[in-house]
N, C-alpha and C positions, 0 to 999 in steps of 0.2 A: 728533837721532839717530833713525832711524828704526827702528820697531817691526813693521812690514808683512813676514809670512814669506816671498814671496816677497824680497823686496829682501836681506834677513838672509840667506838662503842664496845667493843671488846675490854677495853681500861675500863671504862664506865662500869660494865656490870657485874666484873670479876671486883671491885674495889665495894660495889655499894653489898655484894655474897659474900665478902671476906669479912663483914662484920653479924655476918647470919640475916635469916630473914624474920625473925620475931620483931625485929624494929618496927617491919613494913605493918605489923598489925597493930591496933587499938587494944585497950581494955575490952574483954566482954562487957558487955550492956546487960543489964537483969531483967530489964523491961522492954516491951515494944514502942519501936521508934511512933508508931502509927496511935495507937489508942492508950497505951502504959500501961497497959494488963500485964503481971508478973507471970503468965499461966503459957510457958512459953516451952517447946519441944522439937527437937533437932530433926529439920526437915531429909538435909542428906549431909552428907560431906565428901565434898571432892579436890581436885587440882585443878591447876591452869592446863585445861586440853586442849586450846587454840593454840597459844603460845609456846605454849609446854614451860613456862616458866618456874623455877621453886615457889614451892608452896601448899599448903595444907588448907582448904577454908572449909567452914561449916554456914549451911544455909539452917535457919528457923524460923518457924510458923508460930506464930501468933493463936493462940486456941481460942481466945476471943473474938477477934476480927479476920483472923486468918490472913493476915498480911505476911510475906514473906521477907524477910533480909539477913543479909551475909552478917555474921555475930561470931568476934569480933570486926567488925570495919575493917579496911585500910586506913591506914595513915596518910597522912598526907604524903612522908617518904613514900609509901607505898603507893597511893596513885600514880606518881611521877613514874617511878621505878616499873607499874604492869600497865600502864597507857603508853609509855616511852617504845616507840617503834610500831608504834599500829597503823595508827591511823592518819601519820608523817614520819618519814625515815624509811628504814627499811620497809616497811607492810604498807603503803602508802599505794603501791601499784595493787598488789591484791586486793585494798579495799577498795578501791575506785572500779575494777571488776567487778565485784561483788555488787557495788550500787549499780551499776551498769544492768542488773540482773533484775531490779525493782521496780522499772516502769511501768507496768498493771499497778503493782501495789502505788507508787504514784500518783498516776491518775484515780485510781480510788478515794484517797486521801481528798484531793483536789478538786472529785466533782461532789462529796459530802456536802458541802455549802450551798449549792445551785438552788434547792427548793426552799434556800431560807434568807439571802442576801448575792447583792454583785458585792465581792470587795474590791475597796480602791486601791489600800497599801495592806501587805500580807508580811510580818513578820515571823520569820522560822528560827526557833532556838534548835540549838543545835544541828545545826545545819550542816557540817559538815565539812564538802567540799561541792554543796550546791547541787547535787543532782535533783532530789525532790525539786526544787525551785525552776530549774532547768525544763522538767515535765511539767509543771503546774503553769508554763506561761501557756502551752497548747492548750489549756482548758480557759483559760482568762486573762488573753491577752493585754489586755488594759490596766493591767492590776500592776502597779509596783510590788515587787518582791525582794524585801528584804532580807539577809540571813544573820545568825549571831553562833559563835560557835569559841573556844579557848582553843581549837587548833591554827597553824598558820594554812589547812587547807579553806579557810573563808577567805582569806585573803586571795587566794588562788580561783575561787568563783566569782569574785569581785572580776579579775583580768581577764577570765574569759568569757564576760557575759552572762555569767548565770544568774549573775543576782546584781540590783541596781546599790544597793549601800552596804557592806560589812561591817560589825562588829566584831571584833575578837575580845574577849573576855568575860567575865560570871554574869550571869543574867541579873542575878539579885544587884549585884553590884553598878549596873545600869538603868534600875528602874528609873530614876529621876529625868533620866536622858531620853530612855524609851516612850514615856507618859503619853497618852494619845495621842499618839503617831500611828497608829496602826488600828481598823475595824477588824483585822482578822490575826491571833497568835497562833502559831504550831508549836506542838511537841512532837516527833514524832522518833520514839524511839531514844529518848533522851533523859524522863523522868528515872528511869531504873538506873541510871548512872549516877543519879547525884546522892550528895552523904546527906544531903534535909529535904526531903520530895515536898517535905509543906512547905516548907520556906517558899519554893518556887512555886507554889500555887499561891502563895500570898503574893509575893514579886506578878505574878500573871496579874492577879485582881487588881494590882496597883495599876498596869499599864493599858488593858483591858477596858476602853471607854464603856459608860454605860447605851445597852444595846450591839456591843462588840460581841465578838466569837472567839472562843477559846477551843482549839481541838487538838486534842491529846488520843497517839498512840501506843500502845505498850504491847509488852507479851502478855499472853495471859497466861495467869498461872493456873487456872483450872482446866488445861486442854489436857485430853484424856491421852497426847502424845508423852506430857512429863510424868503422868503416872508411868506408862507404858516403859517408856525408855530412862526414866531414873537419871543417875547423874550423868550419858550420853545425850540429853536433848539439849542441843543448841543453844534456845534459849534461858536454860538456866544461867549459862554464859560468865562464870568465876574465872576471875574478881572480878570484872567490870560492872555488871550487874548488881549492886547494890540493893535493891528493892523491884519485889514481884508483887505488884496492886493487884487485890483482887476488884472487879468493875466496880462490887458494889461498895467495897469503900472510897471508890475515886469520885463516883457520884456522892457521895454523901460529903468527900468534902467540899467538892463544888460548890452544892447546895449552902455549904456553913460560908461561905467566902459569897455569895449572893450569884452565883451563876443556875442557869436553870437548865435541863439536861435536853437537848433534842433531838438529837439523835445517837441510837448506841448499833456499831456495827461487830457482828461477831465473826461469822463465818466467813465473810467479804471481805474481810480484811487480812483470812488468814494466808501468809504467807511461803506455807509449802515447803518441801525437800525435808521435813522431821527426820524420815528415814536417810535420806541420801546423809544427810550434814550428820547423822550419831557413826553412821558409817564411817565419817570421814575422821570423825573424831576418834572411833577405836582402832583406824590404819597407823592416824597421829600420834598417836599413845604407843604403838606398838615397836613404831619406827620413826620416831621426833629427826627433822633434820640438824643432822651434827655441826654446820657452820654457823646456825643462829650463835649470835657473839655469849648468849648467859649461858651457853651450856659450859660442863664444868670443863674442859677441854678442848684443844684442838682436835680437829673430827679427823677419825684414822681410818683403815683399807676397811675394815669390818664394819666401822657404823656404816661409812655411804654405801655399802654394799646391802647391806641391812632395810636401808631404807629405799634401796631402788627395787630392793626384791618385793617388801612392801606396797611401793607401789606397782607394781608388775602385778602383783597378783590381787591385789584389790579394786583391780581398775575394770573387771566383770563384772564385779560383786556392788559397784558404785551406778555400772550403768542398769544394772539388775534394777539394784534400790530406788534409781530416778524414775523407769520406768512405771514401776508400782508407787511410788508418789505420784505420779500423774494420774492415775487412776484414782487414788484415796483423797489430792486435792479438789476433785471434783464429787467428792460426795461432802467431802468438809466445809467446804463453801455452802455447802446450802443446808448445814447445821451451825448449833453453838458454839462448838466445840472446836474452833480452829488455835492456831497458834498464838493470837494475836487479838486485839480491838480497838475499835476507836468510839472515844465519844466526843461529839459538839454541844458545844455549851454555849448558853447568850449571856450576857452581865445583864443583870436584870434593873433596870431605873430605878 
């Protein structure tokens, strides 16, 4: 039996393809997860363009509330099966890059709070691998920061100091344990992953003392980049992406769960490269690299040739595109219309 990780993941996902991948989805839903309005029409439909993994999904919108999500779901096999290698395993160094990239965004997040509270202990759901926490102690050194996340990269911010206590596993499923231990929770970047985004505002409200802080980041789904660039923007992000909130429904639910709204950030919080990253996604598409273990094959003289000539010739067209993000992130910022927002919320007594 073989022990060599590539080979073990290669079994793995040529065994979970050889039974198709309609398993990995749900039923369609008729109604929206968000308000249950039936008045429901297909936002886009794309692939796995990160990963490049099989699969077909369709995003829809909501014509009542305008709330966005992937219909049908994942499965639960299918969580496993398009989160398996991202964000531990294989894709584990890239993602740890890639937050390495998010220190403005960061500290943004992190000085939010200053004109409304010191906090003492700061719980981050999904956390990660601790970078936000990491950045957030230079803004409030005194502050215990806790992280909670289902990957074993929490465990890995626990040993290197990034964060004073780990949890790994569902947030809902540790509210009892979480219960006021914390004046300050974060989301950031974590609601649009899960398959019940109420659920976890309810789980928040549970642990959320009265007069606590709740601050929730997401993409937004009304930046005039996802018009623009359709199913290449970033963060529409299939499958993993689950649900795209639009602000004014995330305050409303708030407000139903007893949180009052204090701050809402739009532009400030957008996080840039729209152009670079659709870029990078129609290189990836054009030229998927051949040794990722789910492709259908072992990768031969023509794909890797394929995809070096790929990137040889997109690597102008990448630095072109960063450069002109630099330019467009600095008018985005100081409009509504960025990628991204954050709101703070108080638990109101």
């Amino acid at each position: 039996m073989t022990t060599d990780p590539a080979d073990l993941a290669r079994s793995y996902y040529q065994a979970v393809l050889a039974a198709g991948v309609e398993h990995l989805l749900e039923a369609r839903r008729d109604d929206c997860p968000w308000c249950g309005s039936t008045e429901l029409s297909v936002h886009l439909r794309t692939t796995d363009l990160v990963q490049r993994k099989p699969g077909h999904f369709t995003l829809e919108r909501c014509r009542s509330c305008r709330h966005i999500f992937q219909n049908p779901r994942l499965s639960l096999a299918g969580l496993e099966f398009y989160y398996r290698d991202f964000y531990d395993g294989l894709g584990q160094q890239t993602v740890e890059r890639i937050a390495e990239l998010g220190a403005r965004s960061y500290r943004g997040r992190a000085e939010i709070i200053r004109p409304f509270a010191t906090p003492a202990a700061w719980l981050d759901v999904g956390a990660g691998h601790g970078h936000f926490c990491r950045q957030a102690r230079g803004a409030w050194p005194a502050t215990r920061f806790d992280g909670l996340d289902q990957s074993e990269g929490i465990e890995a911010a626990q040993r290197r100091g990034w964060i004073d206590q780990c949890y790994r596993g569902q947030f809902t499923a540790l509210a009892d344990q979480l219960a006021g231990h914390y004046d300050v929770v974060s989301m950031h970047h974590y609601l649009e992953h899960t398959r019940e985004p109420l659920d976890q505002l309810d789980t928040a409200s549970k642990i959320v003392p009265d007069g606590g802080f709740l601050l929730i980041e997401l993409p937004n789904p009304d930046s005039g980049f996802g018009r623009l660039l359709g199913r290449w923007w970033m963060p529409w992000f299939p499958p993993q992406h689950q649900h795209m909130i639009p602000v004014r429904n995330l305050v409303r639910s708030l407000a139903e769960r007893g949180f009052s709204t204090m701050a809402i950030e739009r532009g400030v919080a957008h996080q840039g490269r729209d152009l670079t990253m659709s870029l990078w996604l129609a290189i990836n598409a054009c030229a998927p690299d051949p040794s990722l273990p789910w492709m259908p094959s072992t990768p031969d003289h023509w794909r890797q040739l394929r995809r070096k000539a790929a990137s040889a010739a997109g690597r102008p067209l990448l630095i072109s595109a960063s450069a002109l993000d630099s330019l467009l992130d600095h008018v985005v910022r100081r409009t509504r219309g960025g990628n991204a927002y954050r709101v703070l919320a108080r638990k109101d007594a």
